[in-house]
C-alpha positions as CSV (number, residue, x, y, z in Angstrom):
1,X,61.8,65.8,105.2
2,X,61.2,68.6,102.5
3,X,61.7,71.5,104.8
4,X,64.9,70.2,106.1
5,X,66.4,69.5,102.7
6,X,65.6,73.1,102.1
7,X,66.9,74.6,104.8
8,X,70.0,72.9,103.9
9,X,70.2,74.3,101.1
10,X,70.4,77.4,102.3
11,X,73.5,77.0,104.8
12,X,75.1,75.8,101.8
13,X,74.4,78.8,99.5
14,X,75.4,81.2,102.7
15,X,78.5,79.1,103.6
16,X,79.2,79.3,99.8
17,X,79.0,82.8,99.8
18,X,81.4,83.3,103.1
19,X,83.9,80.6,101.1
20,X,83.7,83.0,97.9
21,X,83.9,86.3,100.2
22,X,87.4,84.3,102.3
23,X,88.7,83.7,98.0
24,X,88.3,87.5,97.4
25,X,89.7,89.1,99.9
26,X,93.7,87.7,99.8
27,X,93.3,88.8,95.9
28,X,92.4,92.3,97.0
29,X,94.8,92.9,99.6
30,X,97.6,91.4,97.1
31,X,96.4,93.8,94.5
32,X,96.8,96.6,96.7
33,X,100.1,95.4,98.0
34,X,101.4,95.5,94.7
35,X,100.0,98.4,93.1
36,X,101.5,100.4,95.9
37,X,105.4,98.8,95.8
38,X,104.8,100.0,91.6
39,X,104.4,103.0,92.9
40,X,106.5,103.1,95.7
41,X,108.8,101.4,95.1
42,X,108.6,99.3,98.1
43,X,106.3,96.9,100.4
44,X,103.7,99.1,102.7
45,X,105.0,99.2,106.2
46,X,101.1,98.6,107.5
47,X,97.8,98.2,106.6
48,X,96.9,102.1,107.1
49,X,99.7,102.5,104.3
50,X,97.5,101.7,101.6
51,X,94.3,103.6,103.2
52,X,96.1,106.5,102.4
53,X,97.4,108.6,99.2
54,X,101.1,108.5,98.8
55,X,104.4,110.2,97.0
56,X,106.2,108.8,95.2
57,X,110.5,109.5,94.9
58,X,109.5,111.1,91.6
59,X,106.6,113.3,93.0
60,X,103.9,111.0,91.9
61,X,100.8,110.9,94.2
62,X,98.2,107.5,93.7
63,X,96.5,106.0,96.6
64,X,94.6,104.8,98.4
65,X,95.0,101.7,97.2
66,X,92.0,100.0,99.5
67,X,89.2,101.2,100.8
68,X,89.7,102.1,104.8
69,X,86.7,99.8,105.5
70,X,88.6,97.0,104.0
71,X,91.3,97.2,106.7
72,X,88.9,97.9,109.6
73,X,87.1,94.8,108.9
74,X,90.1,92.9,109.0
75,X,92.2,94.1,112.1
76,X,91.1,95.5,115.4
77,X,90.7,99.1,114.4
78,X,93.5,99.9,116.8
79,X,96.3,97.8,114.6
80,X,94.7,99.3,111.6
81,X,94.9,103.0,112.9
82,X,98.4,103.0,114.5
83,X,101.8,101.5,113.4
């Protein structure tokens, strides 16, 4: 009965973790979303758009905005890669 309850424990902590990891990552990729329509002005076309450095209308260069990692984890690297 003891080493069940403890191995229970553990699926908890690592489901808690994948529940904290699924919370995160929206507020990243909303951060990056709007950090790059300050800068440019408007929303990025794809995912790739904020993997990359970017001018601005006024000359401005900022970017990227998330890690390419970030993207590739989320998409089939084929989405990610081409528009």
């Amino acid at each position: 009965m003891v080493a069940t309850c403890g191995r229970n424990d553990r699926v908890v902590a690592g489901e808690s973790s994948r529940v904290a990891k699924a919370q995160a990552d929206p507020r990243t990729l909303g951060s990056a979303i709007r950090i790059f329509t300050a800068h440019k002005g408007a929303l990025p076309v794809a995912l790739v758009d904020l993997t990359q450095a970017t001018t601005n209308g006024l000359g401005h260069s900022a970017g990227p905005f998330i890690a390419a990692q970030f993207c590739a984890t989320k998409t089939s690297s084929s989405k990610c890669r081409n528009r």
